[in-house]
C-alpha positions as CSV (number, residue, x, y, z in Angstrom):
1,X,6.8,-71.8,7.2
2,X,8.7,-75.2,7.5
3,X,10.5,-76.9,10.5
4,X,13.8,-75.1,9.5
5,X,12.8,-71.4,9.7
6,X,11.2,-72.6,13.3
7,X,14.5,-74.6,14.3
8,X,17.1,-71.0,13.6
9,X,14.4,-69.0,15.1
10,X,15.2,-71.1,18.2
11,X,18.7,-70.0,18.1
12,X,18.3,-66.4,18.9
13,X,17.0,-67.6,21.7
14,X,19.4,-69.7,23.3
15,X,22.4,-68.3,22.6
16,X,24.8,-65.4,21.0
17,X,25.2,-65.2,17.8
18,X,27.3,-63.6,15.4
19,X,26.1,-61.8,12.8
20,X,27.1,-58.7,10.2
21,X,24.0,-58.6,7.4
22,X,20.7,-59.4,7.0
23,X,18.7,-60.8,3.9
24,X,15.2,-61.6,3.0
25,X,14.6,-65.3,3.7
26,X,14.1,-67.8,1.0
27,X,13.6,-71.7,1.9
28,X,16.9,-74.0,1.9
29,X,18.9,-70.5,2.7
30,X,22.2,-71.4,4.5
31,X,22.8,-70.8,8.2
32,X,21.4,-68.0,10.1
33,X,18.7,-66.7,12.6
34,X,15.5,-66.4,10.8
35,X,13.3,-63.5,12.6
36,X,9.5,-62.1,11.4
37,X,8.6,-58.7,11.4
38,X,4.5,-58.6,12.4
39,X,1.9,-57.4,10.4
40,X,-1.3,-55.9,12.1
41,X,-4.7,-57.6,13.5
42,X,-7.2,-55.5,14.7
43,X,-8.3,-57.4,18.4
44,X,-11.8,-56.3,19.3
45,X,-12.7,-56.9,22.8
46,X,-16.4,-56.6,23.7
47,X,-16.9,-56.1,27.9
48,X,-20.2,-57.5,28.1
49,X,-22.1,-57.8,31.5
50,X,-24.6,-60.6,32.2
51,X,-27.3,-58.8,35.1
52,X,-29.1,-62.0,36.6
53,X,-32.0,-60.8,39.0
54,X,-34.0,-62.9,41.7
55,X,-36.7,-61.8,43.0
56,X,-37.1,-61.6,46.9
57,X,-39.5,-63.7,48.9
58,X,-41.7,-60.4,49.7
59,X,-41.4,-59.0,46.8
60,X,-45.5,-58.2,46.2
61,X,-45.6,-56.4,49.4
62,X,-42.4,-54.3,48.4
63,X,-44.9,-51.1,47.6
64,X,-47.6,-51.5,49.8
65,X,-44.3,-51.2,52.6
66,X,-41.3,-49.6,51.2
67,X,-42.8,-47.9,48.4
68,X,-40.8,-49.6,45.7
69,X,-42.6,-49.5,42.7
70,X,-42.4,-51.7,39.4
71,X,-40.5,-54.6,41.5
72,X,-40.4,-57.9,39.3
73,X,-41.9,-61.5,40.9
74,X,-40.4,-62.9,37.8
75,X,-36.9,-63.9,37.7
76,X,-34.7,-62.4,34.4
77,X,-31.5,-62.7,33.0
78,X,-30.4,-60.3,30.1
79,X,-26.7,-58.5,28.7
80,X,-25.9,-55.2,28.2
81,X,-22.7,-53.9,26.3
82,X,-20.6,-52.6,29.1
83,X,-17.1,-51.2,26.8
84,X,-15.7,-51.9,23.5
85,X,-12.2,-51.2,23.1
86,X,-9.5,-52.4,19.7
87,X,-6.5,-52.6,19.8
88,X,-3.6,-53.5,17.0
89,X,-2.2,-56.9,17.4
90,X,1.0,-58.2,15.5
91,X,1.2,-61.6,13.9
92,X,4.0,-62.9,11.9
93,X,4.2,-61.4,8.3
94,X,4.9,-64.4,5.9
95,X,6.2,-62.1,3.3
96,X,8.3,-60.2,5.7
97,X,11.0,-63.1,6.9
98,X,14.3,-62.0,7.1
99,X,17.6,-64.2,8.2
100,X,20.3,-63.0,10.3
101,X,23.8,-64.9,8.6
102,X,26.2,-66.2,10.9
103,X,29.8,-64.6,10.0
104,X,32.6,-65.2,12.2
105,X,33.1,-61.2,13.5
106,X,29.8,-60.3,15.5
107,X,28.5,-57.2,14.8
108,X,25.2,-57.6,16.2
109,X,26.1,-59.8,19.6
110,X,22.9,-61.5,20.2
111,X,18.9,-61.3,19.0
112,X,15.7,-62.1,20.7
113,X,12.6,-63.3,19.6
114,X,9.1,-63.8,21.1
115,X,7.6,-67.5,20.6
116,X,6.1,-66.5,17.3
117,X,9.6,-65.6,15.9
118,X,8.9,-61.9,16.0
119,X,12.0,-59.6,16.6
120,X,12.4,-57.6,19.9
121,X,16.0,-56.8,21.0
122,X,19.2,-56.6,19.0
123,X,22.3,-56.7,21.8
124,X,20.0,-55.8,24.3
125,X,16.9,-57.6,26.4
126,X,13.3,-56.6,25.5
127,X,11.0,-54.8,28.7
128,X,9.0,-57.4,30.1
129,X,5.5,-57.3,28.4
130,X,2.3,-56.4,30.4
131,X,-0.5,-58.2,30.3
132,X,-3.4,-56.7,29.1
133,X,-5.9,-56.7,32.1
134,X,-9.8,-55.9,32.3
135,X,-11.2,-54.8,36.3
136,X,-14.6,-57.2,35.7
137,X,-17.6,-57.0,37.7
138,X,-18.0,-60.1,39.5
139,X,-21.1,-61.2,41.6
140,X,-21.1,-60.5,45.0
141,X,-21.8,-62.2,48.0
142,X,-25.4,-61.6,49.5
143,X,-26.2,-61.9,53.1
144,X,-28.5,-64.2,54.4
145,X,-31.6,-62.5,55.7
146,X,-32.8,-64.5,58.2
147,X,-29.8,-63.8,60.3
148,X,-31.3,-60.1,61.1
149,X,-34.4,-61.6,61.5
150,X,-36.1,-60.9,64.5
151,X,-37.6,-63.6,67.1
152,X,-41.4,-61.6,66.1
153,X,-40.5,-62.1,62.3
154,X,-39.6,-65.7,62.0
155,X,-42.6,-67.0,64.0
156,X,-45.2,-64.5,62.2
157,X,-48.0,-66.9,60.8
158,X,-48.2,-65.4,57.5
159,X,-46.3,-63.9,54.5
160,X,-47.9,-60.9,54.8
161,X,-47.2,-60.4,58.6
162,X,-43.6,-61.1,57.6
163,X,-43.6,-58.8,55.3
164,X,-44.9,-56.0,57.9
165,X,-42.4,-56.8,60.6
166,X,-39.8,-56.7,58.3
167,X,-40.4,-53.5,57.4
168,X,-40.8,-52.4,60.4
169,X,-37.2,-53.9,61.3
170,X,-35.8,-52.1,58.0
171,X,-37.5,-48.5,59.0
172,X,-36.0,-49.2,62.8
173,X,-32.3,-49.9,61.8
174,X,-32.7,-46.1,59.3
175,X,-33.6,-44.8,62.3
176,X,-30.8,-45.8,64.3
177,X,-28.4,-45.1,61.7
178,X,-29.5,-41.3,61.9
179,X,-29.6,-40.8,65.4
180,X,-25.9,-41.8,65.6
181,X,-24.8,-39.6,62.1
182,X,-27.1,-37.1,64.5
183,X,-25.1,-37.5,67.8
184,X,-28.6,-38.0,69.6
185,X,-28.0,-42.0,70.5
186,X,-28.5,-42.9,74.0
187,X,-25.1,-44.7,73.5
188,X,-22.7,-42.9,71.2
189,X,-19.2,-44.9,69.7
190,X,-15.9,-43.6,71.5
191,X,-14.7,-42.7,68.2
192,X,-14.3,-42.8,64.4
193,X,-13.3,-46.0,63.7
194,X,-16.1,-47.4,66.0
195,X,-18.6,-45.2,64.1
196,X,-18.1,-46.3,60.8
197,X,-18.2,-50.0,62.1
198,X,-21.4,-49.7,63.8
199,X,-22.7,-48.1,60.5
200,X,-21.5,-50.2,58.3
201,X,-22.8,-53.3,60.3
202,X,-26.3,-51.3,60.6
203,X,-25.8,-51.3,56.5
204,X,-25.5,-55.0,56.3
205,X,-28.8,-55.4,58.0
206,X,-30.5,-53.1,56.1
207,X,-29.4,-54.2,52.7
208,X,-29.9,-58.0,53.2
209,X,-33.3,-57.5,55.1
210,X,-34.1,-55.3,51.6
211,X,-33.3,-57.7,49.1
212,X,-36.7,-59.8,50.6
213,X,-38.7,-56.8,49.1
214,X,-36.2,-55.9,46.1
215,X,-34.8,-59.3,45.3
216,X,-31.1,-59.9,44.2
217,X,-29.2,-58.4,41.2
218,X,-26.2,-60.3,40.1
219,X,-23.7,-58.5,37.4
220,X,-21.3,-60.4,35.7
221,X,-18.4,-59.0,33.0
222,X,-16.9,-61.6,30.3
223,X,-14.6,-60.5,27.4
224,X,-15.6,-61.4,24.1
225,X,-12.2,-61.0,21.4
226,X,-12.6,-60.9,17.8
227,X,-9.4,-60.8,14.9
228,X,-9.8,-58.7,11.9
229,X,-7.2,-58.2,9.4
230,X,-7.1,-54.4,8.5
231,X,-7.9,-53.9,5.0
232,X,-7.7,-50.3,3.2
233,X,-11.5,-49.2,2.7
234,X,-12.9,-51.4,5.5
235,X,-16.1,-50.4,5.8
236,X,-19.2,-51.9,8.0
237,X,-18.0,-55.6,8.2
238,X,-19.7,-57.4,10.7
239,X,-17.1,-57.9,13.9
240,X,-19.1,-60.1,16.0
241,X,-23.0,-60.2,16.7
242,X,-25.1,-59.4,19.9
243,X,-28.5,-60.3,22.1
244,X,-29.7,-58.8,25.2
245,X,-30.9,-62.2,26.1
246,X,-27.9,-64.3,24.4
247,X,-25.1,-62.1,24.6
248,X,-22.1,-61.5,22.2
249,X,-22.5,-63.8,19.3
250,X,-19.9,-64.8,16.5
251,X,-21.2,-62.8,13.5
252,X,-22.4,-65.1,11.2
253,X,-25.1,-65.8,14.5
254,X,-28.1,-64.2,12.8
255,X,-29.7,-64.4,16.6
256,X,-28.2,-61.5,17.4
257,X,-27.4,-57.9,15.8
258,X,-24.5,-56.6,14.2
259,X,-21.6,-54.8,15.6
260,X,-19.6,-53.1,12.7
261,X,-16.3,-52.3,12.8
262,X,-15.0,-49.8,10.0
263,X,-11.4,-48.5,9.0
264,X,-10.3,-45.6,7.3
265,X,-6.2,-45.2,5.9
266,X,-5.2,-41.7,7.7
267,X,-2.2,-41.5,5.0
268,X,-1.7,-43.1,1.5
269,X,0.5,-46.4,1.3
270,X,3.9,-45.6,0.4
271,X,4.9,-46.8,-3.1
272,X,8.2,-47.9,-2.8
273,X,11.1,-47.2,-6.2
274,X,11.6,-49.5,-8.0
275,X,15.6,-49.4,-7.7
276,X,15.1,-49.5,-3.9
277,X,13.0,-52.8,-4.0
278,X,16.3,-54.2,-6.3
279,X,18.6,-53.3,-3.8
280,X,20.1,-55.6,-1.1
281,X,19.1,-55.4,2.2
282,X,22.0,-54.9,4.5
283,X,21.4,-54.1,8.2
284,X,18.1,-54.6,10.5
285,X,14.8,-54.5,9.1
286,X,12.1,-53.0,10.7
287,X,8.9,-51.5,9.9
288,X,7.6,-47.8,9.9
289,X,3.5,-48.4,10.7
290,X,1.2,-46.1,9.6
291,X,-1.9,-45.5,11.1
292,X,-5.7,-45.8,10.8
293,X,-9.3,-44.6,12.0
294,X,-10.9,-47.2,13.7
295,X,-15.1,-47.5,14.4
296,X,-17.1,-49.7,15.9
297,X,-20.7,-49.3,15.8
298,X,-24.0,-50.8,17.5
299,X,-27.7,-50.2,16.8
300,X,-26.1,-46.9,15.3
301,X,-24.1,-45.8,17.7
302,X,-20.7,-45.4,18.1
303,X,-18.9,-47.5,20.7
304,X,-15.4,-47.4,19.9
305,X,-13.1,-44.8,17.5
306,X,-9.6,-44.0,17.8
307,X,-6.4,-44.3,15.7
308,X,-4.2,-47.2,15.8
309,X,-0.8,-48.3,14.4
310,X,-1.6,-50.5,11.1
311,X,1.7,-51.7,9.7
312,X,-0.2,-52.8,6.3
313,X,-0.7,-48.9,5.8
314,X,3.4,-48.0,6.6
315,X,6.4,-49.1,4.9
316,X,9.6,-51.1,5.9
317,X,13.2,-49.6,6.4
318,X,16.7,-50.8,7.2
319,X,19.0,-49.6,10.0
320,X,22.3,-49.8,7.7
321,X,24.8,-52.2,8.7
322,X,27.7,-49.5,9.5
323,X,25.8,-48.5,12.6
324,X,26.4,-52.3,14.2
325,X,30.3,-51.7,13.2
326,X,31.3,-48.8,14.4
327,X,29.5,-49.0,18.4
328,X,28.2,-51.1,20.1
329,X,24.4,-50.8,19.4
330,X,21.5,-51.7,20.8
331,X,18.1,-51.7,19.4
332,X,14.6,-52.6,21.0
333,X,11.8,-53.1,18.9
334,X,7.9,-53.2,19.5
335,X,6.7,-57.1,18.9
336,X,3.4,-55.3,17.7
337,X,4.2,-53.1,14.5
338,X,8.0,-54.1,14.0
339,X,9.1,-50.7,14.9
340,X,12.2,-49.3,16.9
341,X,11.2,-48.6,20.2
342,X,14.6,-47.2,21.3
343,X,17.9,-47.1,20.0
344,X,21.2,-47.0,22.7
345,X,24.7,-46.6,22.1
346,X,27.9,-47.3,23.9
């Protein structure tokens, strides 16, 4: 689209405008607020996590002592697919540019836009929009051991005397933990909150001095996006690519296997008459999405399916004119699909 559509878009922006019809956009057009309706993108986010382990300093005595079994002296990194979720996106449809005329009676008192020239309010002001938000796993922070350490432990003369006496200091702190959740202490807390800080303290020693036997895990989320454009009879494309030992990789990465992504129209695309394609557009555009079956697949498995908005699959409709007239209307739309969210009236 050239500088001009961008520079009208601005308007809306900025200021009121007055306005009483609306036209399809065509290049060197005369005055008015050029606006976008959106056509859909299917966003794939991946949620992968990236498990890093360590292994502890003890960790070939961790069976003969704690009877943990198949305990690694070999450090690893690897990723496992933790959630796959899609969701529709809207982008500005080139084919769907429509231009608000400036007339000198206002009829619709002002329009916003987002930054991409997509519509969202008519006389009104959009919601805010939410970010979309992900609760990732993040590393946590590990103890030092050797603050639990006893005297005995630090000045044992060997690795494998270490490991004894640190068992020994793990097997002591269980046991003090259960006389208090017993009540048989010598020297109970006073009270609740005193209890659960004594325990949880008694926790802290016991995990750190464990991770010398167990060794450190370290999980880590990252969000991997991928952009499809929805196409009737989708089937099995390729949506990005993945490796337990590399991650999520972009899909022509033949390092990794692929993740399909497949969708299915849940209605036929409206044809519309010919006589209605012929006739004027007079009022505010907006689209009617239809909808769609979306699947992602892994190794054969489904990760993702569920229906989604798909404005390629739906039509577009006009709110007449008369209706900006008569009351004072207002009109949010969704940014997304080009919809009406809600419709008020004075």
């Amino acid at each position: 689209m050239n500088k001009t559509v961008f520079a009208l878009s601005m308007l809306a922006c900025t200021a009121p405008v007055a306005a009483q019809d609306i036209s399809a956009y065509m290049p060197g057009e005369g005055e008015g607020i050029v606006y976008f309706l959106p056509k859909t993108m299917l966003k794939v986010n991946i949620i992968a996590t990236r498990i890093s382990y360590k292994p502890g300093d003890l960790c070939q005595y961790a069976n003969q002592y704690l009877r943990m079994n198949n305990v690694s002296s070999e450090p690893e990194t690897y990723w496992e697919i933790k959630r796959v979720e899609v969701c529709s996106a809207g982008v500005p449809d080139s084919t769907k540019a429509y231009i608000i005329k400036l007339k000198d009676k206002s009829a619709m008192g002002n329009v916003e836009l987002t930054n991409e020239g997509l519509i969202k309010a008519i006389n009104t002001s959009a919601p805010e929009e939410k970010a979309e938000e992900y609760v990732l796993e993040k590393p946590q922070k590990h103890e030092n051991p050797r603050k639990y350490m006893t005297e005995d432990i630090l000045i044992a003369g060997s690795t494998a005397k270490m490991a004894e006496l640190t068992a020994k200091e793990i097997y002591n702190i269980r046991e003090s933990k259960n006389l208090i959740l017993r009540g048989q202490a010598d020297t109970m807390p006073k009270d609740g909150a005193s209890l659960q800080l004594i325990i949880d303290n008694l926790d802290k020693q016991e995990k750190a001095l464990t991770q010398l036997f167990a060794g450190i895990t370290d999980r880590e989320d990252k969000v991997f996006t991928a952009y499809i454009t929805p196409e009737e009879g989708l089937e099995n494309k390729v949506v990005l690519r993945f490796s337990n030992l590399l991650g999520v990789l972009p899909a022509n990465d033949l390092a990794g296997e692929p993740i399909y992504i497949s969708l299915k129209s849940l209605a036929p695309i409206p044809v519309m008459p010919e006589d209605k394609k012929k006739k004027k557009l007079e009022g505010a555009i907006y689209n009617i999405p239809g909808k769609g079956k979306v699947t992602v697949s892994y190794q054969g498995k489904t990760c993702f399916e569920g229906e989604l908005p798909i404005t390629q699959f739906g039509s577009t409709e006009v709110l007449v004119d008369d209706l900006f007239k008569k009351i004072n209307t207002r009109v949010i739309f969704n940014p997304e699909t080009g919809s009406i969210l809600k419709i008020d009236k004075d």
